[in-house]
VOGU-3710 file (C-alpha; in Angstrom, 3 decimals, decimal comma):
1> xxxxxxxxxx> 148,868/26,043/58,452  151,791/23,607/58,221  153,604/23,161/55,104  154,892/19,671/54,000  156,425/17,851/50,899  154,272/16,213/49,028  156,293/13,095/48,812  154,971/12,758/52,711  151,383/12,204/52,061  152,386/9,204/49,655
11> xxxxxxxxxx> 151,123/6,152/52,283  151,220/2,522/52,032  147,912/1,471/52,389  147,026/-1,854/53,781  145,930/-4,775/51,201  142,516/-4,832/50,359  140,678/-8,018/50,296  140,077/-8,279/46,723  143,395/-7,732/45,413  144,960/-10,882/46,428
21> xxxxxxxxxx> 143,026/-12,747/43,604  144,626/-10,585/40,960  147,899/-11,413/39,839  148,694/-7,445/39,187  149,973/-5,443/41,147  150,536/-1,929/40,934  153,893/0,249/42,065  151,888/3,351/42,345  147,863/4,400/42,950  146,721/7,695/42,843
31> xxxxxxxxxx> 143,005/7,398/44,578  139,951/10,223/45,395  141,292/12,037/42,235  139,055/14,231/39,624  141,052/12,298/37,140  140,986/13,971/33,694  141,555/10,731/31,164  141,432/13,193/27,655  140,074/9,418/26,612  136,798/9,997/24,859
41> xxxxxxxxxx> 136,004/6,393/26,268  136,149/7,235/29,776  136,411/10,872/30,165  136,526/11,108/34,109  137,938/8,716/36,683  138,646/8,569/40,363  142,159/6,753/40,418  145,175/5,647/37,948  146,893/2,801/38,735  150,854/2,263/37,758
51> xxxxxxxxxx> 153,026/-0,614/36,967  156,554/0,208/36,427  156,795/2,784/33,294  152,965/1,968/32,168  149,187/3,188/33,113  147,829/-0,082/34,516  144,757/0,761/35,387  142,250/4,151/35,217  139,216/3,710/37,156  137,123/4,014/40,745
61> xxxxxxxxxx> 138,851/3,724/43,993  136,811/-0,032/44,811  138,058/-0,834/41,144  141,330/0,515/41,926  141,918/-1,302/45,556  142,457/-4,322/44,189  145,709/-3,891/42,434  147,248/-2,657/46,100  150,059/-4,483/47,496  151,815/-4,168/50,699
71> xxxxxxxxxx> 154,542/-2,385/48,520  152,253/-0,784/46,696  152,641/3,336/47,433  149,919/5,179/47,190  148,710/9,156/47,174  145,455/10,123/48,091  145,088/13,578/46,289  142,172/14,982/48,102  140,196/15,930/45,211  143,226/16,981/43,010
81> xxxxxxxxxx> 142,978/17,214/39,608  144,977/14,262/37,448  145,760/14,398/33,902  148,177/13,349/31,205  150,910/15,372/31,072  151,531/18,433/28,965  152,886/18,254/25,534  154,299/21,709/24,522  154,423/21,129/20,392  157,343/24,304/19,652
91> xxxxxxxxxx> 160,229/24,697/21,848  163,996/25,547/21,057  165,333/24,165/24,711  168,676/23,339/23,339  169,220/27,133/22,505  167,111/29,038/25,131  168,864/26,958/28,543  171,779/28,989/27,631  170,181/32,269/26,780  170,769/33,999/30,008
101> xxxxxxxxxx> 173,930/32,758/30,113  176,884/35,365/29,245  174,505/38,138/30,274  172,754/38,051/26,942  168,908/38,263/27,294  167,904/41,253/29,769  164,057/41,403/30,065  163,422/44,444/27,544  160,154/46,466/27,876  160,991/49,863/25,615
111> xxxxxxxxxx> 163,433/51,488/23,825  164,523/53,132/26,510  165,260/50,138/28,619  167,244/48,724/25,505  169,230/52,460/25,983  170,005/52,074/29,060  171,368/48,198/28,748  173,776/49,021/25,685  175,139/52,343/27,814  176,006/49,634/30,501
121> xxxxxxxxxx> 177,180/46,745/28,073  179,718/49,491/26,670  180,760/50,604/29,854  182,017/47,226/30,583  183,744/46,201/27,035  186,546/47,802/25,567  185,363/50,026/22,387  185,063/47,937/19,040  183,817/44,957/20,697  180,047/44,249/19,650
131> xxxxxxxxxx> 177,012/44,399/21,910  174,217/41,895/21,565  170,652/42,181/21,960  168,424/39,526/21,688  164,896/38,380/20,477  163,390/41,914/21,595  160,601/42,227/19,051  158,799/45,749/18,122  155,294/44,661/18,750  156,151/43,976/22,645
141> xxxxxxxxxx> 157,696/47,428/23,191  156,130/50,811/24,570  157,084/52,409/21,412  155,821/49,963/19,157  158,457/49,725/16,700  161,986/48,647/16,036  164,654/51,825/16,962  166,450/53,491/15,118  170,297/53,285/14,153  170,526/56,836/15,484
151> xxxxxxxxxx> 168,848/55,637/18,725  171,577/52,696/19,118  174,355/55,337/18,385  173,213/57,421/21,016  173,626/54,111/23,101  176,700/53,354/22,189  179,062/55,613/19,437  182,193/53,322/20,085  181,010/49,831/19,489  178,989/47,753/17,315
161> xxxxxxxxxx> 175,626/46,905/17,984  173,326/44,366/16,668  169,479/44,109/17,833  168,938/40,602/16,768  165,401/39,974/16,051  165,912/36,660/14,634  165,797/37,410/10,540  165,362/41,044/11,094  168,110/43,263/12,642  168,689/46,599/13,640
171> xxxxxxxxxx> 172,846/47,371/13,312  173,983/51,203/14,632  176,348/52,976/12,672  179,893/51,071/14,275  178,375/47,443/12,978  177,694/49,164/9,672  181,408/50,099/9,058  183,341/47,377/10,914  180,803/45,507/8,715  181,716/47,505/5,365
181> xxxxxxxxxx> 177,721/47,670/4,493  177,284/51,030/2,343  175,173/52,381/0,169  177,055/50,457/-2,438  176,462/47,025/-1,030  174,597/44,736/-3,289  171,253/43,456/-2,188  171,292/40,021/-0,785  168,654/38,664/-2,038  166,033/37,162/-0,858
191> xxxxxxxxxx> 167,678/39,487/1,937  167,576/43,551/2,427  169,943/45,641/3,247  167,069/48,775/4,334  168,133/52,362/2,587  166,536/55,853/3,349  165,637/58,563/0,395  168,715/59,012/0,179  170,118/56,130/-0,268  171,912/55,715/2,825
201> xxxxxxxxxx> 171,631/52,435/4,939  169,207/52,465/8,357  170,618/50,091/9,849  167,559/47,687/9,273  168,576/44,408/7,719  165,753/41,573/6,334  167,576/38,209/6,306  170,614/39,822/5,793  172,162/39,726/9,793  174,883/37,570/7,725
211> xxxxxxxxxx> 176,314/40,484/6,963  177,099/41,683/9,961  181,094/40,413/10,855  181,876/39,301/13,956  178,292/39,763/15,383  178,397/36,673/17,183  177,996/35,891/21,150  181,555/35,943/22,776  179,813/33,325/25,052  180,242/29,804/24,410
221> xxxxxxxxxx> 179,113/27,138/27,565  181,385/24,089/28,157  179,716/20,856/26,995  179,332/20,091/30,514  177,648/23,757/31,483  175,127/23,058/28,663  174,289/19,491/30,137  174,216/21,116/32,994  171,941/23,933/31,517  169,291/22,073/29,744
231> xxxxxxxxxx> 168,448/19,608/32,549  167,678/23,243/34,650  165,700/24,378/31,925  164,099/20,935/31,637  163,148/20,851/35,511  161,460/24,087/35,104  159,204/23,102/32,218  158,878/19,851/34,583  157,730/22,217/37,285  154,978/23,375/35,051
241> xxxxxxxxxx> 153,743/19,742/33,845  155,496/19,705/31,027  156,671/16,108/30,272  156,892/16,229/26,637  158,318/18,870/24,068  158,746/19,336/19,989  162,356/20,531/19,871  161,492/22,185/16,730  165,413/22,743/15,402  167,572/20,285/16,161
251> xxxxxxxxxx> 170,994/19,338/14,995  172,944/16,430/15,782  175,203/17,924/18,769  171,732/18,410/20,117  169,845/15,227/19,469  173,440/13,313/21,011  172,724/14,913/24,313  169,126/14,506/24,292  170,167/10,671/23,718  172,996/10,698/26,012
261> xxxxxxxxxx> 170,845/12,210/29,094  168,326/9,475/28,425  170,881/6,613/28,600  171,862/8,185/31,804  168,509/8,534/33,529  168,790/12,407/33,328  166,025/13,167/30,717  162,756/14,305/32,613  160,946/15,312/28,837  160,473/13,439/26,249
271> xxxxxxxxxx> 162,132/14,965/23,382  160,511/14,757/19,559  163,515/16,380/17,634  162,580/18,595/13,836  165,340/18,755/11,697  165,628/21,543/9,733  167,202/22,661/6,598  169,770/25,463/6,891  169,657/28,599/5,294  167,084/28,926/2,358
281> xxxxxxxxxx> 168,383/27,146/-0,585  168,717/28,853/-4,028  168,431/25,877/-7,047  166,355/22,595/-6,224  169,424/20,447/-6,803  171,564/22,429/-3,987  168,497/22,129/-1,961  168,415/17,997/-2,134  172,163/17,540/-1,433  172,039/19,746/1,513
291> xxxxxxxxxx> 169,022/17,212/3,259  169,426/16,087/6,565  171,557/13,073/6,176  169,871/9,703/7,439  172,858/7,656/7,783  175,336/10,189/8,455  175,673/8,401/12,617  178,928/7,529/13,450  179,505/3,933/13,683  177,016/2,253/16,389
301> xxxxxxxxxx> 174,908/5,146/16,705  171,447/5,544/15,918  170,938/7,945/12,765  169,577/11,254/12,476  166,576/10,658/10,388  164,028/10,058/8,572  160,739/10,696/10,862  160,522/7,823/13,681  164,074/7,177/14,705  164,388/6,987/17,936
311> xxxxxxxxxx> 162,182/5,938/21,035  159,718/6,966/23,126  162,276/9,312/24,770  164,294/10,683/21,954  162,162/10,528/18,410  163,025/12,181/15,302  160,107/14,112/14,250  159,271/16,109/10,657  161,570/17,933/8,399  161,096/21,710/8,449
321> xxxxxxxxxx> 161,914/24,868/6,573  161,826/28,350/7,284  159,211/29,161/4,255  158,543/32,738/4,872  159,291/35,555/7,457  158,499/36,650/11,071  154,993/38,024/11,734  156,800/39,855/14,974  159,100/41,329/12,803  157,102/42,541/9,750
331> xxxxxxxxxx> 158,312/39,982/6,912  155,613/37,591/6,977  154,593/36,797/3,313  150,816/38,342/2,722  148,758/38,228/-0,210  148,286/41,711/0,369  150,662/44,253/1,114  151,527/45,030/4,898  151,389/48,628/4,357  153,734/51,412/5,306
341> xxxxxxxxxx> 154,741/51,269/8,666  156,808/53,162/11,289  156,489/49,566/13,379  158,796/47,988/10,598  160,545/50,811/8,534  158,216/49,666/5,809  158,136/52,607/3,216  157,185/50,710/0,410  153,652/50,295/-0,218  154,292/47,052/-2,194
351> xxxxxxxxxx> 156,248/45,274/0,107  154,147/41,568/0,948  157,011/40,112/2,938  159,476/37,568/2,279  159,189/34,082/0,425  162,510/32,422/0,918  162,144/29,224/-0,916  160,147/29,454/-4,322  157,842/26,690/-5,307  160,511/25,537/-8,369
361> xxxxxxxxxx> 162,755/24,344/-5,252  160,468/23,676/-2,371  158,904/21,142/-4,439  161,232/18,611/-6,280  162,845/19,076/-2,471  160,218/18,683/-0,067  159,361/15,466/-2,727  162,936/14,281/-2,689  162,223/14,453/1,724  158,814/12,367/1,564
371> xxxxxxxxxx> 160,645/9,839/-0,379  163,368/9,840/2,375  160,868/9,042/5,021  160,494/12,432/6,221  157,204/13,649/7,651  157,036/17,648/6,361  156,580/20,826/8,136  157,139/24,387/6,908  158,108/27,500/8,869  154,785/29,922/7,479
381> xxxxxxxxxx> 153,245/32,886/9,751  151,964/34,889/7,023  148,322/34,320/5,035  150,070/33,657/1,754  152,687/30,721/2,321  150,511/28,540/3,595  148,749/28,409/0,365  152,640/28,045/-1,181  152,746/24,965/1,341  149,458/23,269/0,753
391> xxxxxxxxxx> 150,377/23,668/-3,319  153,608/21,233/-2,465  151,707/18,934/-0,064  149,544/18,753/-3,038  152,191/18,157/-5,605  153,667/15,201/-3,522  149,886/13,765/-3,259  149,968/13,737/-6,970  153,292/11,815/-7,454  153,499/9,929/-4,361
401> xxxxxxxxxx> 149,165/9,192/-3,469  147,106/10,859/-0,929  147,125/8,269/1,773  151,107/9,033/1,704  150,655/12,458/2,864  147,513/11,860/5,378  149,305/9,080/7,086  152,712/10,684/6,954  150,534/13,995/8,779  152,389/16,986/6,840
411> xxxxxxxxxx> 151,808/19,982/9,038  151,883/23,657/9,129  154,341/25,158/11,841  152,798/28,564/13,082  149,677/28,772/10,290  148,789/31,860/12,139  146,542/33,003/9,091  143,967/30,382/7,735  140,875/31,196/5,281  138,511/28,645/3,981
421> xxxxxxxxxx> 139,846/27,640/0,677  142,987/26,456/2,933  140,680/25,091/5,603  139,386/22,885/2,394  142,779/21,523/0,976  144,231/21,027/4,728  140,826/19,015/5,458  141,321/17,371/2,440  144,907/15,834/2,899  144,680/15,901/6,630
431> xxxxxxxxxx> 146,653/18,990/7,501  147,608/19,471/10,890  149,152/22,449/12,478  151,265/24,138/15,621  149,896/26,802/17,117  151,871/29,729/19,435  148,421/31,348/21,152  150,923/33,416/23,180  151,603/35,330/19,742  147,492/36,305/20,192
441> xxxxxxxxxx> 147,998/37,409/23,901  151,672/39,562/23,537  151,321/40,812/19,605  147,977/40,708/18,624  147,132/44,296/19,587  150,041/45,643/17,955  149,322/43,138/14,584  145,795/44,550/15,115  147,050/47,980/14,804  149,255/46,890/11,916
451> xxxxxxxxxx> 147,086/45,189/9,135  143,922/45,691/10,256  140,696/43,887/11,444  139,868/42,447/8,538  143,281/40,589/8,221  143,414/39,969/11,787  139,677/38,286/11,633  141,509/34,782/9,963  144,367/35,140/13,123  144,856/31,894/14,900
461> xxxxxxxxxx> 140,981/30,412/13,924  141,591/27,862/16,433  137,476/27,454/16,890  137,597/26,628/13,150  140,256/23,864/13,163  138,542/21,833/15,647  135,482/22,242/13,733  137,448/21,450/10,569  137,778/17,527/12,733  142,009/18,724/12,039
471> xxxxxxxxxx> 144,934/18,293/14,300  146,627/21,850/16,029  148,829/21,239/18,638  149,712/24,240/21,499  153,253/24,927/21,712  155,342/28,260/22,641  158,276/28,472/20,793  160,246/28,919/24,189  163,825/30,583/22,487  165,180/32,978/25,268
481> xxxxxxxxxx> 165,344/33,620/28,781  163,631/30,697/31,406  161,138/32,109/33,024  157,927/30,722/32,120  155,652/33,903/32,036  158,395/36,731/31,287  160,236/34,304/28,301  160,683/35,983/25,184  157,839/33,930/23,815  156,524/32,721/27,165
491> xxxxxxxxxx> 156,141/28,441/27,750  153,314/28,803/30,539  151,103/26,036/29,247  148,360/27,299/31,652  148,809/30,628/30,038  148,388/29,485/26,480  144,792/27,549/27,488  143,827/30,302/29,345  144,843/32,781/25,845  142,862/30,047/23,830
501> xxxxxxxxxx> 139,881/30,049/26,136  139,852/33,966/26,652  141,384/35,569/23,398  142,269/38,465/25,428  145,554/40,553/24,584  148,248/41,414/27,151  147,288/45,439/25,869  143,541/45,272/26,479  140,800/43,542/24,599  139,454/40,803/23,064
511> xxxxxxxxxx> 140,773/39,305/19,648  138,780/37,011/17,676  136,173/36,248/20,095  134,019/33,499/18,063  137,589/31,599/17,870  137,521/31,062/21,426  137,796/26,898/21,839  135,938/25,120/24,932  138,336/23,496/28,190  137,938/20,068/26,677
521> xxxxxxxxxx> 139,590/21,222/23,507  142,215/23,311/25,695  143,281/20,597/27,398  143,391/18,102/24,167  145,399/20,727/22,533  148,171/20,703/24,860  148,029/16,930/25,277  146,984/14,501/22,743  146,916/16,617/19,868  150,504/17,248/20,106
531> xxxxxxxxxx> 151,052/13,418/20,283  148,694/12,725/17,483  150,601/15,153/15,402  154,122/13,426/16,049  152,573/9,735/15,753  152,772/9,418/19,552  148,770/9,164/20,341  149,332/4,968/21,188  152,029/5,577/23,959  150,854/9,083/25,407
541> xxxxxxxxxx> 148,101/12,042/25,365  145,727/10,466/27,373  145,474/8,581/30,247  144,622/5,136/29,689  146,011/1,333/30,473  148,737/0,424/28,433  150,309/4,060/28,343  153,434/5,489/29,519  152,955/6,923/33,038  153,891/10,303/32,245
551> xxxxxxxxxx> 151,082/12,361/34,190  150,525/15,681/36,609  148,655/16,852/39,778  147,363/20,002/39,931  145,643/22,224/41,925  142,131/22,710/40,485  139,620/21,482/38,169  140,454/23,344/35,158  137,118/21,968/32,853  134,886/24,117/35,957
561> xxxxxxxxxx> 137,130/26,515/37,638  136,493/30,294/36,156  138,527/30,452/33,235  140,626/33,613/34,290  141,856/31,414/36,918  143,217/28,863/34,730  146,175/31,028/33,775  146,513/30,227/37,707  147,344/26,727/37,669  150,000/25,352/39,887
571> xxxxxxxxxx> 151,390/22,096/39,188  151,590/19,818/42,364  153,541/16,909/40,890  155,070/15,708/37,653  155,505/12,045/37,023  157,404/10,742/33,721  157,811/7,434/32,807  156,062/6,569/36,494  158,791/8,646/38,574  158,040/11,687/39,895
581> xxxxxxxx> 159,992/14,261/38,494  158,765/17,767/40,092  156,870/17,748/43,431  155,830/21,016/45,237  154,680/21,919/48,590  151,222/21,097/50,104  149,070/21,785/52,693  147,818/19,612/55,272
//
């Protein structure tokens, strides 16, 4: 079997009779396609047409044959599947094309693994300086559970050591006294500094990592190396059909070089950028001067907000917040209480989690936002904040009118927990949501294990939202490492339809099985609904005439193929804005 590039089946076909009468003429036909359009208008087609940066025309190969030209070039794709490209709704590119630089993100399976990385990290680094580990979450180990500080002191006595699990942390006995944390150490609220019986730190800290001095990456890339980085990182998610993303934390050193790589012809995603605001904010009136600035551009530049600044390559998308805790990490605000747990150091039977803004400030501020401009979005994984959430979304409809908030389409970033009171308000105001099913597929045993099944029965009710006639959008939240299946948080598109489709957990077993969504709804998650959500749905999402050309080839009919081989998927091509971007091998 002989092996060649794809770019050599691309053939210019001679002119067709009937295409001479038509002034249009297109730059690129795809013909004998199983063309998936995601247009509810005209759901299948055998060819797509291209002009320049725009779908021309989506229809039969006669239909089709017309708009070839001598110049035209054209790929017959056998029988390949087309469709638009993939929109992943929750990624943190910026951050995560750097992650493995530095040596900073091994691929952690157990505490033991973690061990044996720290006894090599020390090995290397003189004693005092601090050892990093990053984004390696309890739920996803052997053990189950977050180690110890005596475990990380058997690791390494001599230097400090911080197991960053984003806003929980594990610190081993060096980091707590370079760090001066003591029994004595005030609380930092909403933050906690973990104590035994005794009073004695653990070495567990809830949003309290600040703490921690000088636990910071000695690492820092060039601006040129993270140019350099991103457009790697970019090309992979390319490789995968990815042609759009959410960046869903983006500051202005990152939006520049989103912008700058699109003047220069180097962006190969479309980037919809979330700005967020920093560090929970105590009073409402500290909260309002620390908003995103909108005209805070240097001179000639575009600004930084509100929502829709920007163009169809760089946009600036919601406003977000980091409303509550981790559900990885075991401070996800519940209604109920998690329970003790050896999984999170929980020992008090109370404990619901962690609500870092209060309504008195998350209010008058998210208000202060929609009066900006800014579409709204709230960081919220447990089942009680997005009831905190909906209560502001419905305190804006009151001062500001209900069509504000439906057209302005507030969402919900995570709502891994939904019941149907919130089902009601969210229907009500037109509530749409992000949705990480890889969460399901690498924690939902573990959560399972955690708060039980009849918590776990409201977990990711995707089934529900499409019945509900509401917007969710698929995304990862892609934050370390590259690889697409191994990622902390892996970006495999084909893996989260496949999770959606199959509920099944990377442990064993099936969670939530009535939730399970059908392949049209699979596909429209990971493609329209993401541009529907960021006011996109008129220039991409489906494949129809008047639409950017940002599409995909790939190797089998995913709406009829058995659905444990849709995790399977290999992308043949990626085209954005009508270039190809990503092309793999064939065979002939």
């Amino acid at each position: 079997m002989r092996f060649v590039c794809l770019a050599a089946i691309l053939l210019l076909l001679s002119p067709a009779g009937s295409f001479a009468q038509s002034t249009a003429q297109a730059d690129f036909v795809i013909t004998n396609a199983n063309v998936i359009t995601v247009n509810p208008q005209q759901k299948s087609a055998q060819a797509v047409a291209i002009q320049g940066n725009k779908i021309l025309f989506v229809g039969n190969n006669a239909e089709t044959a017309r708009l070839i030209s001598p110049k035209t070039r054209v790929l017959d794709a056998k029988g390949k599947t087309v469709m638009p490209g993939i929109y992943d709704g929750h990624v943190h590119s910026y951050r995560a094309s750097v992650s493995e630089s530095g040596g900073g993100a091994p691929l952690i399976h157990s505490i033991a693994e973690a061990q044996s990385w720290i006894r090599k990290q020390a090995a290397m680094k003189p004693e005092g300086s601090w050892i990093i580990l990053e984004r390696v979450y309890a739920s996803r180990l052997q053990e189950q559970r977050l180690p110890t500080r005596k475990e990380l002191d058997e690791a390494a006595p001599n230097n400090p050591v911080h197991w960053n699990s984003g806003p929980v942390s594990v610190a081993n006995s060096k980091a707590l006294e370079i760090s001066g944390i003591t029994r004595d150490t005030p609380q930092p609220a909403p933050g906690e500094i973990v104590k035994n019986a005794d009073g004695e730190p653990t070495g567990l800290l809830r949003n309290a990592a600040h703490l921690l001095k000088g636990a910071v990456s000695s690492y820092r890339p060039s601006a040129e190396e993270h140019r350099t980085a991103l457009k790697k990182l970019h090309s992979l998610y390319n490789q995968q059909g990815i042609t759009s993303i959410g960046e869903r934390r983006t500051d202005p050193e990152a939006i520049d070089l989103f912008r700058d790589l699109a003047k220069s012809g180097e962006l190969s995603v479309r980037v919809n950028c979330t700005r967020l605001v920093e560090s929970p904010p105590k009073t409402a009136d500290e909260a309002i001067k620390r908003l995103p600035g909108i005209t805070n551009a240097a001179p000639g530049k575009l600004a930084y907000g509100p929502t829709g600044v920007g163009d169809d390559w760089v946009r600036m998308g919601p406003l977000k917040l980091f409303l509550d805790g981790g559900m990885l990490i075991g401070t996800a605000y519940m209604r109920e209480p998690w329970g003790v747990s050896d999984m999170y150091q929980i020992t008090d039977p109370e404990y619901r989690g962690v609500l870092n803004v209060k309504p008195e400030v998350l209010n008058p501020l998210y208000l202060e936002a929609a009066k900006q401009g800014w579409q709204l979005t709230a960081h919220c994984t447990g089942d009680a904040s997005p009831g905190v959430l909906l209560d502001c979304y419905e305190h804006i409809a009151k001062e500001l009118g209900l069509e504000t908030v439906r057209n302005r389409r507030f969402q919900i970033t995570h709502a891994n927990f939904m019941d149907r009171e919130n089902f009601e308000r969210c229907r009500r105001m037109k509530i749409g949501a992000d949705i990480q099913p890889a969460w399901l597929y690498k924690d939902g045993a573990t959560l399972l294990k955690v708060l039980g099944e009849k918590r776990m029965e409201q977990f990711q009710p995707l089934r529900m939202w499409f019945r509900q006639g509401l917007y969710i959008g698929g995304g990862s939240d892609h934050m370390v490492q590259l690889d697409s299946i191994e990622s902390t948080n892996p970006w495999n598109p084909w893996l989260g339809m496949w999770i959606a489709l199959s509920r099944q957990t990377e442990r064993g077993g099936i969670l939530g099985r009535r939730q399970r969504i059908m392949r049209e709804q699979a596909i429209r998650f990971y493609t329209i609904n993401n541009a529907y959500l960021n006011h996109e749905e008129k220039v991409k999402g489906s494949l129809e005439p008047g639409k950017l050309a940002d599409l995909i080839v790939i190797d089998r009919d995913i709406l009829n193929c058995r659905v444990e081989d849709v995790r399977h998927t290999k992308v043949l091509m990626t085209m954005v804005d009508g270039k190809i971007v990503w092309q793999a091998e064939s065979t002939e």
